[in-house]
N, C-alpha and C positions, 0 to 999 in steps of 0.2 A: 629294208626300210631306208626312204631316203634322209641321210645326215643331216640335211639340214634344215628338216622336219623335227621339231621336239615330239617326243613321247607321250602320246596321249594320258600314257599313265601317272604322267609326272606333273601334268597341270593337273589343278583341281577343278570338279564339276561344280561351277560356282553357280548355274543357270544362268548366266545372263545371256540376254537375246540381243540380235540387231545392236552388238557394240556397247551395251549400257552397262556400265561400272554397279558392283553390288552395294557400295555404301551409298551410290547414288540410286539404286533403288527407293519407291517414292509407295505410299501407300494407296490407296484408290483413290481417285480425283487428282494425283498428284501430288498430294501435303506427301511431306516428309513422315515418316515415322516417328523420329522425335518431335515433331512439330504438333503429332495430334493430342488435342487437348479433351478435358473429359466433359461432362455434362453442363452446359451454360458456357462455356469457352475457359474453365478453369482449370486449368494445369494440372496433373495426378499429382506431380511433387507438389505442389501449395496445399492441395488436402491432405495429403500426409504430413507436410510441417505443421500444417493446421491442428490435426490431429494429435500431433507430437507436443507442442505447444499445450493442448489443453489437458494432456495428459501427466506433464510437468507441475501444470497448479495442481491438478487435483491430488497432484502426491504431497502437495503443501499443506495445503487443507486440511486435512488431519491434524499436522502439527501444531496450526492456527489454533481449530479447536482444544488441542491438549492444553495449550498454555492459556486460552481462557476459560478450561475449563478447572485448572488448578488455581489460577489465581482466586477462580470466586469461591473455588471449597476451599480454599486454603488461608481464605479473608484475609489475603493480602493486604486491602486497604485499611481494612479496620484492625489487623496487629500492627499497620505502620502508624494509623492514630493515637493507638494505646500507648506505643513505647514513645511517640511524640506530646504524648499527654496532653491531645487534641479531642477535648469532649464533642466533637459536631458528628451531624450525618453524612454521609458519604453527597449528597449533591452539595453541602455547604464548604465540603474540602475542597470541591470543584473550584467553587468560586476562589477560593484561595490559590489553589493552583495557577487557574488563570491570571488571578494578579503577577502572582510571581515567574512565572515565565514572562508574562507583557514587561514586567520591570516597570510598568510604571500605570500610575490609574487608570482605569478604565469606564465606561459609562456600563450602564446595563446592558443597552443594546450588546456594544461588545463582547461584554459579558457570555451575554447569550448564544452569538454567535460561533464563540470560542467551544463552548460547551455543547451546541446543537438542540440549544432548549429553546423553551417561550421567553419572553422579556418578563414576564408575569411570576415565571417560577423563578428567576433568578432574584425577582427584588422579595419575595420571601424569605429566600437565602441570606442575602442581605440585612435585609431585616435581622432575622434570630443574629446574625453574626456582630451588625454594631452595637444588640445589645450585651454581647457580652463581651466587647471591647476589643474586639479583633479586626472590625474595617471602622470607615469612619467615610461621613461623605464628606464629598471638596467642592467648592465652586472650579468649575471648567474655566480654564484660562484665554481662551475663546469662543465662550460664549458665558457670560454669566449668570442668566436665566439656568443652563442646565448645570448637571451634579456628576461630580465622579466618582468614583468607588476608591475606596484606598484603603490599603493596607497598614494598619497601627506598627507600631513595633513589636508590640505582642503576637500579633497575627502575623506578621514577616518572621519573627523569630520559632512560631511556631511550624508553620510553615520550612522553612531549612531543618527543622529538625525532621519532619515527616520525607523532605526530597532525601534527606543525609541515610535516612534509614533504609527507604527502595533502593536507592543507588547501593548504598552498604552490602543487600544482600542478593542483587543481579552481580556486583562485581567478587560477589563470594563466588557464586555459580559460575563464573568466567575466569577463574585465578587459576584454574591448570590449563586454561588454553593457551596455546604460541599468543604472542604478540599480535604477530601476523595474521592470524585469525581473528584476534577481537577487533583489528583496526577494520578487517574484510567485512567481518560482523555490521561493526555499527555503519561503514558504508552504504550496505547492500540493505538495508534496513532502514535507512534514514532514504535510499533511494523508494523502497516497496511503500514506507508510508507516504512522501511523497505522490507518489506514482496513482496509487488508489485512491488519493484523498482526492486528487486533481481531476480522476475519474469519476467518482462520485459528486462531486459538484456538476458536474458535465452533464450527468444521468439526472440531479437536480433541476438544473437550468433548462433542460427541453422538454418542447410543449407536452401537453397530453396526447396520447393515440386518440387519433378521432374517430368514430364510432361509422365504419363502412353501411 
């Protein structure tokens, strides 16, 4: 054998022809092997993250349901009106609510729109609640023609008592976790609702499918 011949046996049969390197191997037509993309020109990995992705909510989704599915057998709303000794119906809390997060009067419209109702069912609301001295209407400070809704003192004070009572027994249910976790918590959570709310208007706002 001549020396300064290598050993057949000691390269490897890597097939390539006419000088062409194996990782430059190309698939038919030329594309790259990694380069080929799957049906409509979309990448295998993007349908697999894709898939991955959707796989992740729907492990969510469950959980979504479990916690609305307890709160409404567990009437939630209506033990926290009781021990706030708030005689209304569950859309009349609403409107209190929304007061009290706004911090400050509101017109119906807004009303409504905070709640996802009609203008109509909210001044019903309204209604039963100033008669029993819990809102009170105001003149608007720009515009004096229209009204605003306001919260009495009673109805503010009722109110913080019904917020004092859910917070009360969410931060019961969160007292053995790390710190660390409930701050992760309310984060990732004030991001999710966020996130879907902003989405759901989005799904609001565009036209109707038109009829092919």
């Amino acid at each position: 054998m001549d020396p300064q011949q290598p050993d057949a046996a000691a390269v490897p049969d890597d097939g390539r022809e006419q000088g062409v390197r194996e990782e430059g191997v190309r698939g038919e037509g030329g594309v790259r092997e990694d380069d080929v993309r799957g049906e409509g020109g979309v990448r295998e990995d993007d349908v697999r993250g894709e898939g991955l992705r959707e796989q992740e909510v729907l492990a969510v989704l469950p959980r979504l349901t479990q916690i609305g599915s307890i709160m409404n057998r567990g009437r939630l709303i209506e033990r926290a009106m009781e021990a706030a000794a708030i005689h209304v119906d569950r859309p009349a809390m609403g409107v209190l609510l929304s007061l009290h997060t706004a911090a400050r009067p509101l017109r119906i419209g807004e009303i409504a729109a905070r709640m996802q109702v009609v203008g109509p069912h909210v001044t019903r609301q309204v209604n039963e609640l100033e008669r029993r001295g819990l809102v009170v209407r105001v003149t608007d400070p720009d515009d004096q023609r229209a009204r605003l809704i306001e919260a009495t003192p009673d109805g503010a004070k009722a109110t913080e008592r019904y917020v004092g009572t859910i917070i009360g027994w969410f931060a019961d249910a969160l007292a053995d976790w790390p710190q660390q976790d409930r701050q992760d918590f309310g984060r990732l959570l004030g991001r999710f609702a966020d996130d879907v709310t902003a989405r759901l208007v989005a799904l609001d706002n565009e036209p109707p499918p038109t009829a092919e």
